[in-house]
KOLVEX-507360 format. One record per residue (C-alpha): residue in one letter; x, y, z. Coordinates in steps of 0.001 Angstrom, whole numbers, plus 500000, padded with zeros to 6 digits. Each point is the difference from the previous one (the first is absolute). Layout:
AXYZ;...
//
This chain:
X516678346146055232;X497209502502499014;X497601496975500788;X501518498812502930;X499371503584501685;X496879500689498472;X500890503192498113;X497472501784497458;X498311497960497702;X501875496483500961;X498102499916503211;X497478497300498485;X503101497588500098;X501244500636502936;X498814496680501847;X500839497861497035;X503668501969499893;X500870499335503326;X499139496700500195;X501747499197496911;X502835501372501862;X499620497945502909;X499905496528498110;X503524501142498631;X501202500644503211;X498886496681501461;X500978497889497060;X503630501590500550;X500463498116503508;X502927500583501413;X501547502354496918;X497680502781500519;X502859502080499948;X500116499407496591;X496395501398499515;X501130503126502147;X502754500565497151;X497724499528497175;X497505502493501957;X502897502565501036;X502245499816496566;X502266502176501205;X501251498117502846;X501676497640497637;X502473502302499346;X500397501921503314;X503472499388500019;X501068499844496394;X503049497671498073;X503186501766499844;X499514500586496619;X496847501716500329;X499462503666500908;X496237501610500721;X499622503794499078;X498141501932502829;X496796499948497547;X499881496138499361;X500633500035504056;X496823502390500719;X497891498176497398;X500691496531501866;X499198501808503673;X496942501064498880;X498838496587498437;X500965498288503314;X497602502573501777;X497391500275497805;X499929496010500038;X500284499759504296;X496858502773499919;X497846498249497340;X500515496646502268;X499639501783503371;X496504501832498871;X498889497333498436;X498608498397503216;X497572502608500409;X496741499391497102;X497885503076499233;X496316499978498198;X497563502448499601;X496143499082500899;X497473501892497531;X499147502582502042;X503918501233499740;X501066498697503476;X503530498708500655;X499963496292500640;X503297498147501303;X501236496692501453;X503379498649501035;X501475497438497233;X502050497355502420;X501273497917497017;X501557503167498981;X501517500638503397;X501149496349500273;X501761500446496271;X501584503275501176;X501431498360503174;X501383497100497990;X501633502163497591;X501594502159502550;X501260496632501513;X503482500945501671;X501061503358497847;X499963502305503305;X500141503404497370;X496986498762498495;X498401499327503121;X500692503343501397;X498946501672496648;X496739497558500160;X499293501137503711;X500320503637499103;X497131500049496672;X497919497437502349;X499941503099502665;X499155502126497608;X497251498409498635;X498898499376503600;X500009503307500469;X498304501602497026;X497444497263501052;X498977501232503151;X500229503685498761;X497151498909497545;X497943498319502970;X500490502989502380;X498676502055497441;X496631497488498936;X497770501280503071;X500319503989498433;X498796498595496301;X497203497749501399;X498707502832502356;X500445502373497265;X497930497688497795;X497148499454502620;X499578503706500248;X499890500861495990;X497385496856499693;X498080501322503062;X499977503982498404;X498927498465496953;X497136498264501566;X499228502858502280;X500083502444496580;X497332497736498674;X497406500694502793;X500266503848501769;X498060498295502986;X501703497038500588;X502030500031503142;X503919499655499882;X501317496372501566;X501273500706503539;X503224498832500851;X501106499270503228;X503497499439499388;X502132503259500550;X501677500929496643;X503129500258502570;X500144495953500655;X498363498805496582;X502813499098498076;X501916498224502947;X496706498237500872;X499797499051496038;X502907498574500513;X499443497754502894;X497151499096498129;X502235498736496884;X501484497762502487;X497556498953502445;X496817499638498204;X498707497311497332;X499691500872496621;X497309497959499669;X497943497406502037;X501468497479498299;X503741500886500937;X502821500492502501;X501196503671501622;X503725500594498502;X501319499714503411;X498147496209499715;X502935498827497267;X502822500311502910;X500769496711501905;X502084499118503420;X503421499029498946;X502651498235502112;X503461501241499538;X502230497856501313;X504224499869500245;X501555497806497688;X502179498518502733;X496726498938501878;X500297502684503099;X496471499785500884;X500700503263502254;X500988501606496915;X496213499255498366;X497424502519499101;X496535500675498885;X499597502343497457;X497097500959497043;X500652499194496466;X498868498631497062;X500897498253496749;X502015502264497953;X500847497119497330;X498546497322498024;X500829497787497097;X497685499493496685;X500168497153498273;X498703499657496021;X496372499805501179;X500227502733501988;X501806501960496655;X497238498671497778;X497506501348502310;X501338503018499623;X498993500478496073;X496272498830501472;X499933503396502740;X496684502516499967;X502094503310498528;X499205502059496876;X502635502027498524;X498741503527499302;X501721502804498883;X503214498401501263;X498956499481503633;X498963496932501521;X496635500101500810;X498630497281502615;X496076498763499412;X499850498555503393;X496142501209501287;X501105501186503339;X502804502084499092;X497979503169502353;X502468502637501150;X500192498382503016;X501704496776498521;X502238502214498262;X500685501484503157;X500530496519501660;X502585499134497037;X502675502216500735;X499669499705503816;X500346496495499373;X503186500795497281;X501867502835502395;X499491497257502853;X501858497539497998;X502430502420498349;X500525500917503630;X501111495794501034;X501267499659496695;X502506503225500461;X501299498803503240;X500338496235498461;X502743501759497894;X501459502545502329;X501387496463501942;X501389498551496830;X502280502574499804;X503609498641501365;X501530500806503405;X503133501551498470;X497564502959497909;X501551503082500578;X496967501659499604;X497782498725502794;X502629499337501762;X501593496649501969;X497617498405502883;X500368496233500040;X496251500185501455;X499196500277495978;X501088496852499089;X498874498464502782;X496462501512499303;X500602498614496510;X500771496399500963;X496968499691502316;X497253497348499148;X496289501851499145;X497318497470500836;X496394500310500213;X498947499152503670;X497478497578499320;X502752497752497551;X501524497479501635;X504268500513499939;X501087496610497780;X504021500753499668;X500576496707497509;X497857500562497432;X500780503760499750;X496559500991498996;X500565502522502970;X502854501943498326;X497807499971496872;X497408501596501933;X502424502290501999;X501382501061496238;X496641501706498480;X498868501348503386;X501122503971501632;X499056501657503070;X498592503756500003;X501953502797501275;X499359500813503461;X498897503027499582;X497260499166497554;X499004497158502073;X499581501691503791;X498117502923497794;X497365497492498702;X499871497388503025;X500821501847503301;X496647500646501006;X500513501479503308;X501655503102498598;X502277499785502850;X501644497023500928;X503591501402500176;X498369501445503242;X499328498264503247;X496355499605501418;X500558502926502389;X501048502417498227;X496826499737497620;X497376503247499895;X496592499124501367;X498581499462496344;X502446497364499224;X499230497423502715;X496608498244498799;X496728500119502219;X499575496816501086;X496585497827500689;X498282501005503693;X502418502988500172;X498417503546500407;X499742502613497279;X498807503461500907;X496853501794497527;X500425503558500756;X501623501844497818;X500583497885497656;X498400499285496352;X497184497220500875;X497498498190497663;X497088498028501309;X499605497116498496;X498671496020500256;X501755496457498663;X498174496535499393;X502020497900503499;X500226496436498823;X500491496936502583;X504051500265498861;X500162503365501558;X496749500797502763;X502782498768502617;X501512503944499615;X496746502005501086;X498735500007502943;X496454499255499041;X498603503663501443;X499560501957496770;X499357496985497748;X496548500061498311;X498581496568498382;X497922500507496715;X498062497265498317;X502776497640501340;X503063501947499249;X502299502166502515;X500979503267499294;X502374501983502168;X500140503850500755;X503592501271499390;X502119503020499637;X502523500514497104;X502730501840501564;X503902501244498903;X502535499559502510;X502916500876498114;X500930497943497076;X497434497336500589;X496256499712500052;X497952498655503310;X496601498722500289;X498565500245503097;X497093499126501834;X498049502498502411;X501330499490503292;X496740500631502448;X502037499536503165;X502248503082499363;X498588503543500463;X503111501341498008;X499304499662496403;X501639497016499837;X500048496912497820;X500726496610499961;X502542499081497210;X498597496573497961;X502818500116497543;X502760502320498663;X501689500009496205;X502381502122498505;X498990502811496834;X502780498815497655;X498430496992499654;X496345500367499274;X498144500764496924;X496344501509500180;X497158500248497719;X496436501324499811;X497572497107499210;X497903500863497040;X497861497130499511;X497896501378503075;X499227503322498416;X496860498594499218;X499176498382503103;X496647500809501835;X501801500575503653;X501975502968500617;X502857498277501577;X503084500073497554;X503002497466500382;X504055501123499496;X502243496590499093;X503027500328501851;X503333497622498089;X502866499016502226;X503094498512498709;X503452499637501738;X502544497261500363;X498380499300503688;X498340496165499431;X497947501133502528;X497045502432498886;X498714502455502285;X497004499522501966;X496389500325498363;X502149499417496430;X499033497091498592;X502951498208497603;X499207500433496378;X499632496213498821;X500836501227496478;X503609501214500703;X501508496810501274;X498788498007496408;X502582502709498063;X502522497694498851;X503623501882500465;X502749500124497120;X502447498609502963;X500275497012502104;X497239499503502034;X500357500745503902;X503348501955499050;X497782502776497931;X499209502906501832;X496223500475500561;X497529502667501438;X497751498543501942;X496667502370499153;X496523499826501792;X497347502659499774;X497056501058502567;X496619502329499073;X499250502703502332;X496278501671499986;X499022503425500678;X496767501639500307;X499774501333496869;X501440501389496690;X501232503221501543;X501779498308502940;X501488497684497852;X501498502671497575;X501490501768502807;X501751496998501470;X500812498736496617;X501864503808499099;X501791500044503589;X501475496539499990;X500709499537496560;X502017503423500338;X501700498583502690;X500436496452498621;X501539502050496931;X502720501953502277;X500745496688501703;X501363498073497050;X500962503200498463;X502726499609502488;X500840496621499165;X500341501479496280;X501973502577500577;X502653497396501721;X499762498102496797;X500573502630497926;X503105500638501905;X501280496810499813;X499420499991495940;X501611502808499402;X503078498902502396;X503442499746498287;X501258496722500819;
//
């Protein structure tokens, strides 16, 4: 059981443990009970032979074998590693979740027991991810002193981001961002599931966001295991993997507490109508017995690969799921009782300059998009358009406008409208060195929109990232990205401090709902 759950210096067999475990369970069939009493020994004398009498010590001894046993088995689906720079590495283990599940079986105390360490583990999770943005700002600063220390004239790294909203924006970063070009956001490994009523009330179906909480390994898969890029040091696990930054890290137990978060809930409904604890609600069962599909799969009731499918899949808690998805901030509230900065600038509408924080600035206008301008403040340049615009705020999105030469009262004409939580912004660096003074921020959009905004042209690269689920049923970002120009270094830096500030407080927002719904008791 040490191995199973990972403890001290069996860690390294972990993997190969559990899966060891799981071939036992399926080989058992239909008589995995009798695995559950080999596992829990002291079951097979809960109630003992008339004969038999068990002194309160013998008693306590067996309770705490039957606990210790559930816990090994119930942390056991969560894998640790450390990368070689001392970073906490994790991942979800499904074939362990899929061998606790079978074990459990029909034993409601178990179950409940199960469902209780799960929650636990969910929670001490999330506590550990809350806490990541403090330790990696904390790091940035000692490795920026350090450099700073080296050289009494070089000048500190200015940070936009307010030390107020940096760990919530960290956070939405965890989630939102890629850890590398190569791979999906964490928010990219949920799917659209179809839960629907087992006696086929199609007014009874809904549409929820999940993912695959369990899978099955078959000998391959175990032999594979023996094959896997870890070194054991020092009694910890350490992963070799090349890309294992902080940010992965990071990424990993987003990724984990998301799953612990479906996984949790997956076992919360398992527990009978009739538990005294959570009380009686026929609704439970009923949420129990309903069919999980992906949306894209087409329902086949005769072959039952459905219910297979239905068996290994869970839906995310609401709460977690409107925190990460609900990108209007505000949908529990009707259209007119929205503040001004909530209802988006739209294209032609009128957006007033005075008073407000305004950046000059020009965009390349391809054929796709010179239908938006009017034409009067559009300059052509060895054959390519450029456009005079203002970056404005209004409220909690970001308008560029073009000069409106008709109105006499500092007005502009809005070209197209986004929203701060979901852009990205950076400086680009490869035109330090470039002869003109003109200087170019790169502006990233991504939100579950298929549509991009205007003047964002779709990233070509994000739509070839293959996702872990089925294919139209996985969630996806749809991300696009524009360059805006400014007249020189200086103007750039200033818009680049301002709207990255602002981007930062956006999603900080977003971040702060997320780290409300992790640390949620369920």
């Amino acid at each position: 059981m040490a191995s199973v759950s990972g403890s001290e210096e069996m860690a390294c067999l972990q993997s190969l443990a559990t899966r060891a475990l799981h071939a036992a369970v399926v080989s058992s069939g239909r008589d995995v009970p009798i695995v559950r009493r080999i596992l829990f020994a002291s079951r097979l004398q809960d109630k003992p032979e008339p004969d038999q009498t068990l002194s309160a010590d013998s008693s306590e001894k067996k309770k705490d074998l039957q606990t210790n046993t559930l816990e090994s088995l119930c942390r056991g689906v969560v894998n640790k590693s450390v990368t070689y720079d001392g970073r906490w590495k994790v991942r979800f283990d499904k074939v362990a979740a899929k061998t606790l599940v079978d074990v459990l079986s029909d034993d409601p105390d178990l179950i409940r027991a199960a469902d209780s360490i799960v929650n636990d583990v969910r929670m001490e999770a999330a506590n550990f991810l809350v806490g990541l943005p403090a330790i990696l700002d904390s790091t940035t600063k000692s490795k920026d002193h350090d450099a700073n220390s080296v050289s009494s004239t070089s000048k500190p790294k200015s940070n936009p981001v307010d030390h107020q909203h940096i760990d919530a924006w960290l956070l939405d970063r965890f989630f939102f961002d890629q850890p590398d070009k190569s791979s999906i956001s964490v928010v990219e490994n949920l799917c659209y599931l179809k839960e629907e009523d087992p006696d086929g009330d199609e007014s009874k179906t809904q549409y929820r966001y999940g993912l695959e909480v369990l899978a099955s390994a078959s000998l391959s898969d175990a032999s594979a295991v023996l094959c896997e890029d870890s070194l054991l040091i020092d009694n910890m696990v350490v992963s070799t993997a090349a890309k294992d930054t902080p940010f992965v890290c990071a990424a990993s137990w987003a990724l984990v507490c998301l799953t612990l978060d479906a996984f949790s809930t997956r076992l919360s409904k398992m527990i009978p109508d009739s538990d005294p604890i959570r009380g009686t609600s026929s609704s439970k069962k009923e949420s129990w017995t309903k069919r999980l599909s992906y949306v894209s799969e087409e329902s086949d009731d005769d072959n039952g690969e459905g219910v297979a499918t239905s068996y290994f899949l869970a839906h995310v808690s609401s709460k977690f799921s409107i925190a990460m998805l609900d990108e209007g901030e505000s949908s529990s509230s009707s259209s007119s009782s929205k503040k001004k900065g909530d209802v988006q600038p739209t294209h032609g509408s009128r957006v007033n300059l005075i008073g407000k924080t305004c950046f000059p600035c020009v965009c390349e206008v391809s054929r796709q998009f010179a239908h938006l301008f009017t034409g009067r403040t559009c300059v052509s340049n060895e054959g390519v358009q450029w456009q005079s615009l203002y970056l404005v705020f209004v409220g909690r999105w970001i308008v560029l406008a073009e000069p409106d030469r008709e109105s006499s009262g500092g007005e502009g004409r809005v070209i197209t409208s986004c929203r701060l939580a979901c852009l990205a912004i950076k400086k680009d660096t490869a035109l330090i060195n470039n002869a003109t003074p003109a200087r170019r921020l790169l502006l990233a959009h991504s939100s579950l929109d298929p549509r991009p905004p205007a003047l964002f042209v779709r990233d070509a690269g994000s739509s070839r990232r293959s996702s872990p689920n089925l294919g139209s049923s996985g969630l996806r970002l749809t991300r696009s990205r524009m360059d805006l120009w400014f007249e020189d270094s200086n103007a750039a830096g200033r818009a680049w401090k301002v709207l990255a500030g602002k981007i930062a407080k956006a999603r900080a927002r977003r971040g702060a709902r997320l780290r409300a719904a992790l640390l949620a008791p369920r």
